[in-house]
N, C-alpha and C positions, 0 to 999 in steps of 0.2 A: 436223413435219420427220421424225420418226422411223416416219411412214407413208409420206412422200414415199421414203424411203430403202427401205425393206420393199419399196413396189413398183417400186424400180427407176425412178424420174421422175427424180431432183434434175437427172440430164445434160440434159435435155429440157425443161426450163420455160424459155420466153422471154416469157412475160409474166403479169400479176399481174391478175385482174378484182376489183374490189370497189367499196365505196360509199364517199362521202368522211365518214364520221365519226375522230374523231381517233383511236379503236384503232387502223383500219385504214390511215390516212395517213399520221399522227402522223412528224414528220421525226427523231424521236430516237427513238420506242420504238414506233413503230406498227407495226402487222403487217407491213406489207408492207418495209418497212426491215428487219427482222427477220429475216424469209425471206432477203432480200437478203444482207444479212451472212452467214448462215449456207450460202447459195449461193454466197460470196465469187465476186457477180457481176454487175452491172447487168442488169435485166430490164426490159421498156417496161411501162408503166402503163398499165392500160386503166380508168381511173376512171368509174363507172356515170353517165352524160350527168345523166341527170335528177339524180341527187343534188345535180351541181354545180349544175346549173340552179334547182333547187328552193332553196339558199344565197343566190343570187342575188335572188332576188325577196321571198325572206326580209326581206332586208339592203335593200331595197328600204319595203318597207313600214314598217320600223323606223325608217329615216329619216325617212318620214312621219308615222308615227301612234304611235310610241316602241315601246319592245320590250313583249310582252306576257306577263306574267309564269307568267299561269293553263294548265291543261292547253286548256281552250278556248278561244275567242276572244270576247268581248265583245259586239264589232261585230255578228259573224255569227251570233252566239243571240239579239240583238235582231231584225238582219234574219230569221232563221230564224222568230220569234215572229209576225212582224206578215204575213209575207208571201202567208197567204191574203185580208191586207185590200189589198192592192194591184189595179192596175187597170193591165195589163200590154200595152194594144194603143197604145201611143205613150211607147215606151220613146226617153232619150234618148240623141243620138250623139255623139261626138265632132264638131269643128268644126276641122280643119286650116288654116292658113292658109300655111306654109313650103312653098315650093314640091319642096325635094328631101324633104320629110313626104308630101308627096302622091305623090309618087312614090315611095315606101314605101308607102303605105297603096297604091298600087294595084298591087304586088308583090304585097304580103302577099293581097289577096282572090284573086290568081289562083292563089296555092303551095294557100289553103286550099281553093279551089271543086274544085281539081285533085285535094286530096287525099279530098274530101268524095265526089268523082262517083267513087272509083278502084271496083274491084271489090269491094276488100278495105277501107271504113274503117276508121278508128280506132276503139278500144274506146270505152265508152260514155261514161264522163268527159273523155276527149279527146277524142273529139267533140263534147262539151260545149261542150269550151274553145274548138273551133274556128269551134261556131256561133254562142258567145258572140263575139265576136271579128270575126265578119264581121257581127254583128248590129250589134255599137256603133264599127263602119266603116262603118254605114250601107248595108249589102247585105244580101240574103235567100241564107240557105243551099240547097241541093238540094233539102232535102226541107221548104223552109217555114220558118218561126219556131214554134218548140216550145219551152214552157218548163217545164225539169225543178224537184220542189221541191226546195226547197234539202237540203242532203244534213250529212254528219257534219261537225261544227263545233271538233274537236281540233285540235290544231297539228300532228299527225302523218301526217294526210291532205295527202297532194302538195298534192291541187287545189285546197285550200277558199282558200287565199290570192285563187288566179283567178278560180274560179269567182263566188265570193260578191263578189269588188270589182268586176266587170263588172257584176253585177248590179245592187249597192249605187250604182252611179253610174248605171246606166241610169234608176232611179228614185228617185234622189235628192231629186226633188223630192215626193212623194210624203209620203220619208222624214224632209223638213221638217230634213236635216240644214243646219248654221249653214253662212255663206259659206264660211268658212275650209274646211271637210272637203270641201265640195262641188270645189274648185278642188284641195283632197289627192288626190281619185279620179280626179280627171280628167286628172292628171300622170299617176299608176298606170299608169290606162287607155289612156293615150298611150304608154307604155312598153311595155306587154303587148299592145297592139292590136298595134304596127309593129316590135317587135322582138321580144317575149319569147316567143309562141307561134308565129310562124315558127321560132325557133329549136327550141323544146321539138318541136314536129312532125318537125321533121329529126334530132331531136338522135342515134335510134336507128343512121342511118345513117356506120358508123363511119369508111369510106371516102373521106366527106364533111366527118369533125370537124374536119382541120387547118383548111382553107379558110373552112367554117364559124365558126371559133372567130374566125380573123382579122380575117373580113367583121364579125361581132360589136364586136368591139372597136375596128375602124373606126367603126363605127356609134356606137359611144357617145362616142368620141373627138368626133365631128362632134356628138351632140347634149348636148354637154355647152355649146354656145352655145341651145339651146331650154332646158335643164334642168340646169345645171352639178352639180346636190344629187345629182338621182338618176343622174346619168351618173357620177360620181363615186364615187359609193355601191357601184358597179357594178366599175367599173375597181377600186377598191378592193379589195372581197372576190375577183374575179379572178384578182388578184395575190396572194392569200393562201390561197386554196383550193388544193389539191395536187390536182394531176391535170391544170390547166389549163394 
């Protein structure tokens, strides 16, 4: 505060950019409350998309597969180990049967084919996610099906929740995991295919977040009759995250 002051700012700040961990949120002592106070002045929140999003699928997985306690993941240093013995040219797909799912999933292929063919793709993990994503919707990306090896297996990497459970469920069978996990993935998969990376794809565009966020939460509102756990799970942390 006492540089904001120095240089002459504090009259000029209308709004706060940051990530949502609780220093920075925090509704009683976080930074950004803080500034506020000290601002004696309501400022708009510009909370960084991904971080909330990234919470989201967190809280997601947890509900599936329980919280995981280690710095890395279990699941994905197994899948990480075996997965030069995999046999990757009939990977499996999702299987839709709800007719307004299907009409989702054929949203979702045209937002990602759109964003795939642009001039400017996405960087390389998000493209990742994108071509994971139209692959276990049952479409071929722009440039083919390519498959990256698996990557850093920490819990502090955005992507590895996505990346590795698209994966983890495309060859599942492979993977010889038991019924139960196999139908865990495929829930995931149904959530990350038709919602969650349409959404993370747009999420940058900020012009876009009110409308975005609404349609979101419409979304889960309605597929809380396909998946009430993870729709829930959803709305849940939604309503708990600051910034949303």
């Amino acid at each position: 505060m006492d540089l904001l002051e120095a240089w002459g700012l504090t009259g000029v700040i209308t709004a706060l950019v940051f990530d949502t961990t609780a220093s920075n949120s925090g509704v009683h002592r976080g930074a950004a409350k803080l500034l506020e106070q000290q601002l004696d002045r309501k400022v708009f929140y510009l909370a960084c998309r991904h971080h909330i999003l990234e919470v989201l699928v967190g809280a997601v997985w947890e509900n599936l597969f329980g919280k995981v306690k280690s710095p890395e993941n279990p699941w994905f240093k197994h899948f990480k180990d075996v997965w030069t013995d995999l046999t990757t040219d009939n990977p499996t797909t999702l299987s839709i049967r709800q007719k307004w799912l299907n009409k989702k999933k054929k949203e979702c292929k045209e937002i990602l084919q759109e964003i795939l063919r642009s001039e400017k793709p996405p960087r390389a993990d998000y493209r990742e996610m994108a071509e994971l994503t139209l692959i276990v919707l049952g479409d071929t990306p722009p440039r083919g099906i390519h498959w990256s090896r698996p990557g850093a297996i920490h819990q502090a990497r955005w992507m590895a929740r996505n990346l590795y459970s698209m994966k983890m469920f495309m060859f599942a069978e492979q993977l010889e995991y038991d019924e139960e996990t196999v139908v865990k993935l495929e829930r995931l998969n149904l959530f990350l295919g038709l919602f969650y990376t349409p959404m993370w794809m747009s999420s940058t565009l900020a012009a876009d977040a009110p409308a975005n966020d609404l349609q979101f939460m419409k979304d889960m509102m309605k597929f809380k009759r396909t998946d009430p756990e993870i729709a829930q799970a959803v709305l849940q942390k939604l309503e708990t995250t600051s910034g949303t």
